[in-house]
C-alpha positions in Angstrom: -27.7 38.9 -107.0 -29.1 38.7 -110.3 -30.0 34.9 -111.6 -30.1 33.7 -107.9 -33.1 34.1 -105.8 -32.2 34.9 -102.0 -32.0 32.3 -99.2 -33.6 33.6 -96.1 -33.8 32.2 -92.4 -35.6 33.0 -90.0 -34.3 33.1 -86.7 -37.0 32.9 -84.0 -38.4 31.4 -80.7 -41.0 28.5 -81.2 -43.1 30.4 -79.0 -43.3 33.3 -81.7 -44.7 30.6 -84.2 -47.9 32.8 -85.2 -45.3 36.0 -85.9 -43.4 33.5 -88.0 -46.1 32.5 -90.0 -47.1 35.7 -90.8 -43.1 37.1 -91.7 -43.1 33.9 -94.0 -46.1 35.1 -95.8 -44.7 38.5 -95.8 -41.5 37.1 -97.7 -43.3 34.9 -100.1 -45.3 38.7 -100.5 -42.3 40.2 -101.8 -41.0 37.3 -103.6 -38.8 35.1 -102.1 -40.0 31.5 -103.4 -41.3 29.1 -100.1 -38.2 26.7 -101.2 -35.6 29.5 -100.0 -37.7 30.4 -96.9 -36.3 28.3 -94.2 -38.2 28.7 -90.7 -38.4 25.7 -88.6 -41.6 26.6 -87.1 -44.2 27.1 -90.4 -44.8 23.4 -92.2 -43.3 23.2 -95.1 -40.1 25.7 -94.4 -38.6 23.4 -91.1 -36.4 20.5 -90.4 -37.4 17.2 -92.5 -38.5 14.2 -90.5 -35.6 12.0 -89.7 -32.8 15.1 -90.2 -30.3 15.9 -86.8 -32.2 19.3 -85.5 -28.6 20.9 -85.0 -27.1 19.5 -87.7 -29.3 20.9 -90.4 -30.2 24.7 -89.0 -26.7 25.1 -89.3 -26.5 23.7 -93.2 -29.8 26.4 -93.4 -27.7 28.6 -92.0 -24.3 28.2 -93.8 -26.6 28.0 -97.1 -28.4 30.8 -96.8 -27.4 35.0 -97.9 -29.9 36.6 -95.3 -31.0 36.1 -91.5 -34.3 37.8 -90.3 -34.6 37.3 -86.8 -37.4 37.9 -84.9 -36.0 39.5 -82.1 -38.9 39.2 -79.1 -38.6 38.6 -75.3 -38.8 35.0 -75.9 -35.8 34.9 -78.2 -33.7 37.2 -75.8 -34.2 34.3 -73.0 -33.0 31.8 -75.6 -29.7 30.3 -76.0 -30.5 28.9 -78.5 -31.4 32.2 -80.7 -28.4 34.1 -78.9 -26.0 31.8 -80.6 -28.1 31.7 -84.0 -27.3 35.8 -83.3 -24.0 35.2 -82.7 -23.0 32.8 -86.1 -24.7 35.9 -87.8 -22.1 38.3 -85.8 -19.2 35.9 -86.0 -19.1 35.0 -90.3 -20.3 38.7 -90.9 -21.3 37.6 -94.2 -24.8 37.6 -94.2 -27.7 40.2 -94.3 -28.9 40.2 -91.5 -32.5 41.9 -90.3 -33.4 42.1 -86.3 -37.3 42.6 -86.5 -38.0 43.6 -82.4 -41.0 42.7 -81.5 -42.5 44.5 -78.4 -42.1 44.4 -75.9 -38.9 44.0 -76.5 -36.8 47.0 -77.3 -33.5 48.3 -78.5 -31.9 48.6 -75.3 -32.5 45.1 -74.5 -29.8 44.1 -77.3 -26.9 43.0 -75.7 -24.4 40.7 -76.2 -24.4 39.4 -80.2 -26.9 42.2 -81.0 -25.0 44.7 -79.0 -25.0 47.7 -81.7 -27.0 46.2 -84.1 -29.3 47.8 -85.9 -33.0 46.5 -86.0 -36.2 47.3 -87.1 -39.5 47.4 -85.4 -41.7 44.9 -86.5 -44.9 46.9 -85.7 -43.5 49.9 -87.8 -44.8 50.7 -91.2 -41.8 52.6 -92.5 -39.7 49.3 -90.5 -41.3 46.9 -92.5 -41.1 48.7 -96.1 -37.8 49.6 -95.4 -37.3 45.9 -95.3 -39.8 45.0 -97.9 -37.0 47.4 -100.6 -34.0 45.3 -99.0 -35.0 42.6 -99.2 -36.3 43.6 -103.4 -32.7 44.9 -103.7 -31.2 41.4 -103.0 -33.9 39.6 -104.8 -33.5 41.6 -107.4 -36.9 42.2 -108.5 -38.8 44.9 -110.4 -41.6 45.0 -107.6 -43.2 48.3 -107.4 -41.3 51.1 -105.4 -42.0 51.5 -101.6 -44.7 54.2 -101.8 -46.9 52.1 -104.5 -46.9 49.5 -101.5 -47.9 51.8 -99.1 -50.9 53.8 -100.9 -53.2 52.1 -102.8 -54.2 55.1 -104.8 -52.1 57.0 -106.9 -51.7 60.6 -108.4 -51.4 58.9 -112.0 -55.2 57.3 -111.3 -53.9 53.7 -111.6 -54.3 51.8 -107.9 -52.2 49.3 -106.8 -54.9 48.0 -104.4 -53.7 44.5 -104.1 -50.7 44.9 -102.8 -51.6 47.6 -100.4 -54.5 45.7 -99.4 -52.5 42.5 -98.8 -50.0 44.6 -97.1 -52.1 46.5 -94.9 -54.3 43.1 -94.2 -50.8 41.4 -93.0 -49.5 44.9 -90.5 -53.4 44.2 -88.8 -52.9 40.4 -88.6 -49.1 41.1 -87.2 -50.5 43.5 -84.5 -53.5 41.3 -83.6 -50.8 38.2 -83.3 -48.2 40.4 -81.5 -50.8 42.1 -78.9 -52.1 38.3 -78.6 -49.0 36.7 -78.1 -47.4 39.1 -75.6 -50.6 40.6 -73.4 -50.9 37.8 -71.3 -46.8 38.4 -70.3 -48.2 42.1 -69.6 -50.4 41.6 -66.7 
């Protein structure tokens, strides 16, 4: 896709708002611009004031080349999300990322997401595998998956930064997801 940046939407329960925020900064991380970030949870990424809420998450949708949904209990109890999974599973067109977020599992995808395969959002390797698709659809020269996971480096240059931001987003995601979901757990 050189020349154009990706679109991306986020597909996600408003109860997951923290995990959005932090995907959206993780996308912004590996360059998609905050204009072509459309989440309508996190200011500055949702539905303008005045706008039909149906009407324009399905312009967002139509408009944009990839879907990352954050697959969690609280989006398998949505309608809602099921048929944002389903538009995804009906055009077929667009790249689509499941991110399951425990305690939801594979073997709760059913319907839509029957089949699909999805990443774990609390996975390292899950996250980086993302992190290079969604660099292979930007189209950007960002350094190569195991520069972004180790911050130092047989050559004796570091790449700190990165790793630092990245390993500083994986602790705030776990903190957020063990947050969000341990008061569903006892």
């Amino acid at each position: 896709m050189p020349g154009k940046t990706a679109k991306v939407f986020v597909s996600h329960d408003a109860a997951d708002v923290e995990i959005a925020k932090l995907l959206v900064s993780l996308l912004k991380e590996v360059g998609v611009p905050g204009a072509d970030i459309f989440c309508t949870s996190v200011p500055g990424h949702r539905v303008p004031s005045g706008q039909n809420f149906s009407i324009y998450i399905k312009e967002q949708f139509t408009e944009c080349d990839v879907v990352v949904a954050l697959v969690s209990k609280n989006y398998l109890d949505s309608p809602f999300c099921l048929c944002e999974a389903g538009a995804v599973w009906i055009t077929a067109s667009k790249h689509f990322f499941p991110l399951v977020i425990p305690p939801a599992s594979f073997s709760d995808f059913d319907g839509a997401l029957y089949g699909v395969q999805g990443i774990r959002i609390d996975s390292s390797a899950d996250l980086s595998e993302l992190r290079d698709c969604l660099n292979e659809l930007l189209g950007t020269k960002a350094c190569t998956t195991p520069m972004w996971e180790v911050p130092n480096h047989n050559d004796g240059s570091t790449k700190r930064a990165t790793s630092i931001t990245r390993k500083s987003f994986l602790q705030k995601l776990t903190l957020s997801v063990v947050r969000h979901f341990s008061w569903q757990c006892f």
